[in-house]
N, C-alpha and C positions, 0 to 999 in steps of 0.2 A: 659849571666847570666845562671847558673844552672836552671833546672827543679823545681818551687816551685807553689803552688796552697796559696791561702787566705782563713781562714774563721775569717770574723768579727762575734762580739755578738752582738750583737743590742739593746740588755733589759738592759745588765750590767751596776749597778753603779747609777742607778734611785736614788733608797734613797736618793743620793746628790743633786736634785732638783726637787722635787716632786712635785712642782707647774708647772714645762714646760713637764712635760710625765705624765701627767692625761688623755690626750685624742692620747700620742703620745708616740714611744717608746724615748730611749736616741737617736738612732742613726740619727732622722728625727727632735732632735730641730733645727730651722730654727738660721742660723749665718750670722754674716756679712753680710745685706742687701738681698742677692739671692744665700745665700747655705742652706744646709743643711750642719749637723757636717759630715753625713757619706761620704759627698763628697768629703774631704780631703784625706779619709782613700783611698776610690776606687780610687781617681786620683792618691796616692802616688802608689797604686799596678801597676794601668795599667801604669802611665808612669815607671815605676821597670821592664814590663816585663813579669808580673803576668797574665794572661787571661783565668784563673779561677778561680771562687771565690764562695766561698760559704755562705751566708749568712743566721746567726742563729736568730731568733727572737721568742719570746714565748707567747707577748699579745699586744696592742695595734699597732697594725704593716699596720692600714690600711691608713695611711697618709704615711707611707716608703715604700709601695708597690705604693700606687700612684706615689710617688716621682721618685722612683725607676726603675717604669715599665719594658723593657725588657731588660735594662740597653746598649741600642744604645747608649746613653748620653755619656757614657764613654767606647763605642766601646765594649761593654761585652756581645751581641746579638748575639751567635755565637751555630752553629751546634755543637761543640765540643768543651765541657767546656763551657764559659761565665758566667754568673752569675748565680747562683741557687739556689733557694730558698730551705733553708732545713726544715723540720718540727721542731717543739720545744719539738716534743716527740721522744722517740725510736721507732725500730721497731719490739719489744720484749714485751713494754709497754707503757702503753697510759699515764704515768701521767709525768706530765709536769716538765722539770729540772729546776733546782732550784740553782745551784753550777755549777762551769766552767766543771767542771772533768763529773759531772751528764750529760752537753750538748756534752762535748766530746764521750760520751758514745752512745750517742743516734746518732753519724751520721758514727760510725763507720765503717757502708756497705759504706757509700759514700768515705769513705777515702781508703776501699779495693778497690773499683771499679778504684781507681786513679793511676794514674804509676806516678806520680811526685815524685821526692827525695826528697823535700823538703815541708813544711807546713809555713806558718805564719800565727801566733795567733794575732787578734788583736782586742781592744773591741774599743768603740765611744765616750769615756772620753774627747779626749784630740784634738789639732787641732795642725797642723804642719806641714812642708811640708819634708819629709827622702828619697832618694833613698835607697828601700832596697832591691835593687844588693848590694852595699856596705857590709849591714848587713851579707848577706848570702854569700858572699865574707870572709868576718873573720870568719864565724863559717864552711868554710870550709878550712879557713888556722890553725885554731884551732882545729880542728878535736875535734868542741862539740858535745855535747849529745843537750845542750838548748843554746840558746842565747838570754839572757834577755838585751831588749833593757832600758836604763836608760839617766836622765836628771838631771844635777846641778841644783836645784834649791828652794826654799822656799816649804815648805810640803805642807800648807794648812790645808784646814780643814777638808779634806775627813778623814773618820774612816776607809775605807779600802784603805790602801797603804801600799808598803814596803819598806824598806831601805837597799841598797843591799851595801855592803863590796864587795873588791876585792884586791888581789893581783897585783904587778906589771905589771906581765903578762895578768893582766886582767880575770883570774879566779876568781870566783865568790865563798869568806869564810868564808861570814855572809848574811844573811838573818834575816831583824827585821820585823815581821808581827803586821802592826799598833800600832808601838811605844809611848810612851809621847812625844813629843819633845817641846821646847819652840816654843810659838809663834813666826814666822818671820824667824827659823833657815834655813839653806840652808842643803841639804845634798844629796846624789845621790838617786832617786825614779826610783823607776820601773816603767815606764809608760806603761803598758800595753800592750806591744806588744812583740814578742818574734821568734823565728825560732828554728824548733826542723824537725829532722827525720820521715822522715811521717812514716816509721816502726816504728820505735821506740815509737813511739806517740802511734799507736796501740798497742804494746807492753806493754807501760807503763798503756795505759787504760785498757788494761782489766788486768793486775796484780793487779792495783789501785781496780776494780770489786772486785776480787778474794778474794782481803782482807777486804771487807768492808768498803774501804777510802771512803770521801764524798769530802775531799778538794785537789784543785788542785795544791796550795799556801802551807798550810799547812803537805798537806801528803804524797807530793812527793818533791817540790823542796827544804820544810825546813828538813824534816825529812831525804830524801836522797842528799845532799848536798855534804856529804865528799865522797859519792859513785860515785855520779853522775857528768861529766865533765859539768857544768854549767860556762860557760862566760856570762862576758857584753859585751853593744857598748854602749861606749858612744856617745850619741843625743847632740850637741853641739848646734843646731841652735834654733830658735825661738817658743817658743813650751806653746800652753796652755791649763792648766788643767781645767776641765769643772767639780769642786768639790763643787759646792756653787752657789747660786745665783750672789754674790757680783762678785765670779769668774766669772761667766759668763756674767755681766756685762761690769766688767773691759775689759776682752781682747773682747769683743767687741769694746768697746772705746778705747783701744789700733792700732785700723785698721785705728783712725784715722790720725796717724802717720805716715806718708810716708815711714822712714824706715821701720815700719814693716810688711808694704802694701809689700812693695819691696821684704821684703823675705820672705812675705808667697805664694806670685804670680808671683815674680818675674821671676826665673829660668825656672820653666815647668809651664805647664797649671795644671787649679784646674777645673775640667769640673762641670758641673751641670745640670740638667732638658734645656731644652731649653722654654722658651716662648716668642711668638711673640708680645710684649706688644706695644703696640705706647709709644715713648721718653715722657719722662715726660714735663710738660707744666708749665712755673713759669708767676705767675700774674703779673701787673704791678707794685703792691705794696709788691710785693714777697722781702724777705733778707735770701738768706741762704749764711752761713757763716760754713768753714769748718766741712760740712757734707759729707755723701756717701749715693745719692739719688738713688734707683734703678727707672728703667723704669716704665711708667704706674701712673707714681705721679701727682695731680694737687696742686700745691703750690699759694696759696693767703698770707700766710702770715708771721710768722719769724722762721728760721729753723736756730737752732745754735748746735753745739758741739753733734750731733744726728746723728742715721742710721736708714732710711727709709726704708721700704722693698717697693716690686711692688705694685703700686695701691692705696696710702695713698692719701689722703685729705685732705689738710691744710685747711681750708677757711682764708678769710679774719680778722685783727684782732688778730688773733690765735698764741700764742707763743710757739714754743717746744723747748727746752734746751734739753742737758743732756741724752735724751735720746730716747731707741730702739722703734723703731713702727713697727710693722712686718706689714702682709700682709694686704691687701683691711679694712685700719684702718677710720676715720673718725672723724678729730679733728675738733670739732666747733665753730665756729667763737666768739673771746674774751674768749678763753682756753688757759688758761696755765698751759703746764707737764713743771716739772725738777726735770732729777733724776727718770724716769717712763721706766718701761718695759711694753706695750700691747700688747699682744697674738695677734693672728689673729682675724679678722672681728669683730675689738673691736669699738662702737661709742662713744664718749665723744661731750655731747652736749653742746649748748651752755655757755658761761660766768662759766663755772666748773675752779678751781684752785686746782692740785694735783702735787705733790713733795716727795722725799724721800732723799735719800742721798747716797754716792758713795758706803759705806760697807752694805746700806740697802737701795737700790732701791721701788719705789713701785710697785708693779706688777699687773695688770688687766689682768685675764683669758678670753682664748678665747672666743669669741661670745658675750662678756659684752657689757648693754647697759646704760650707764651712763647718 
């Protein structure tokens, strides 16, 4: 694999669920029983190749630096390169970025400092698992300027996405920035990840500077389009968007399907935090039926079509359906969720009955004591 460094965003794309990044950025919501979303992103880098990476965040970052620590987890603990935290300001000006183009500007010393030919751009939207050697494979048999990675699939309901056209060849001759589209339609979206010219990148941000642009969507890839050699790659494999609440319900509940356990973990590993939990303990009068139990669980009572994170507490009595319980949660004995997301170190005491539905789950903020 060519020479290529990472930087994720971390903050981007909040607006689309503003109840799970109130005490947390996007890239630290907790998924599928014992990850984090950003643990997708850094396993897809380190197993690519990537073993540097740079990581952008600008507020609520102290749950993704815990999480994250010196990034040993995913082998990025290193004298040279590994993981780095970049500040969310420049180092020109202290006020905080706001726009992709705004954050690219502000680590621009780190990107001089770097000899890698290559960059990929990637924020904390989405979950899936890409080799991107591949990626940076075709944009170097393409000889692009960018290569926007892109996915067939249903829009959603996010208000920032794009709809990218292309050519046979896979040149990139439409760009649509947050369209109408029918509910439910399918079409190819930009998912958020891209590989571009680490000069060039430079290049392009400070001309971007020079003129005043603010957007990095709108005032370089739509407006220099027909200038600029802009490809896709198309992401064929199993891919989800983190646009919504209901979204990020669903493909949670989606993991409970062994196909798509299989291809989101199946090929390489998905690393994570490590914790030394004791195996979870199921009661006598315990029923769990097609869940995904993380370690550190005591179970007394009915665990159906649900994902527990480490350290939940079923008691006796106690019914969950339907839905996500994240970490050291506490359900009380003759409770019944269906259809519930609870944050972390949520308690639900006794004989409580709360439900929601699959496009509108109920959601309890972290630390609730019910």
């Amino acid at each position: 694999m060519a020479s290529a460094i990472g930087i994720i965003f971390a903050n981007l794309h909040e607006e689309n669920v503003p109840e799970l990044v109130r005490r947390r950025t996007m890239a630290s919501i907790p998924y599928g029983g014992r990850y984090r979303i950003i643990d997708f992103v850094l396993s897809n880098m380190v197993n690519s190749g990537i073993t540097t990476v740079g990581l952008m965040t600008s507020n609520n970052y102290r749950s993704l630096i815990d999480h994250i620590g010196s990034g040993k987890d995913w082998d990025l603990a290193r004298k040279d390169g590994g993981l780095i935290l970049l500040p969310p300001f420049s180092e020109k000006h202290d006020k905080l970025y706001t726009t992709r183009l705004e954050a690219l500007n502000s680590v621009t010393g780190f990107l001089n400092r770097r000899k890698e030919k290559y960059v990929v751009l990637t924020d904390c939207d989405g979950v899936m698992r890409v080799d991107i050697a591949n990626i940076i494979e075709q944009h170097e048999n393409k000889n692009a300027d960018i290569t926007l990675v892109t996915h067939y699939g249903k829009v959603g309901n996010r208000a920032d996405f794009m709809l990218i056209g292309a050519d046979k060849d896979g040149r990139v001759n439409e760009i649509k920035l947050s369209p109408h589209v029918e509910s439910g339609k399918k079409a190819d979206i930009f998912i958020n990840m891209m590989v571009i010219n680490r000069q060039f990148l430079l290049n392009l941000v400070e001309d971007s500077v020079t003129h005043g642009f603010s957007s990095f969507e709108g005032d370089i890839l739509i407006k220099q389009l027909d200038s600029l050699k802009i490809y896709r790659y198309d992401y064929q494999g199993y891919y989800a968007g983190i646009d919504s609440m209901a979204a990020y319900y669903k493909h949670n509940m989606e993991l409970l399907n062994k196909e798509v356990r299989d291809e989101l973990f199946g090929a390489r590993d998905i690393y994570t935090k490590v914790r030394d939990s004791a195996p979870s303990k199921y009661g006598e009068a315990a029923v769990v039926k097609n869940s995904l139990i993380s370690d550190g669980c005591e179970i007394e009572g009915v665990v159906e079509n649900s994902i527990l994170f480490r350290g939940v507490k079923v008691a006796k009595g106690a019914v969950v359906r339907n839905s996500i319980v994240m970490q050291d949660n506490i359900i009380g004995q003759k409770t019944s969720l269906d259809c519930v997301i609870t944050d972390k170190n949520v308690v639900v005491s006794d004989r409580k009955t709360l439900g929601g539905c699959s496009t509108l789950p109920y959601y309890i903020p972290k630390g609730t004591r019910l």
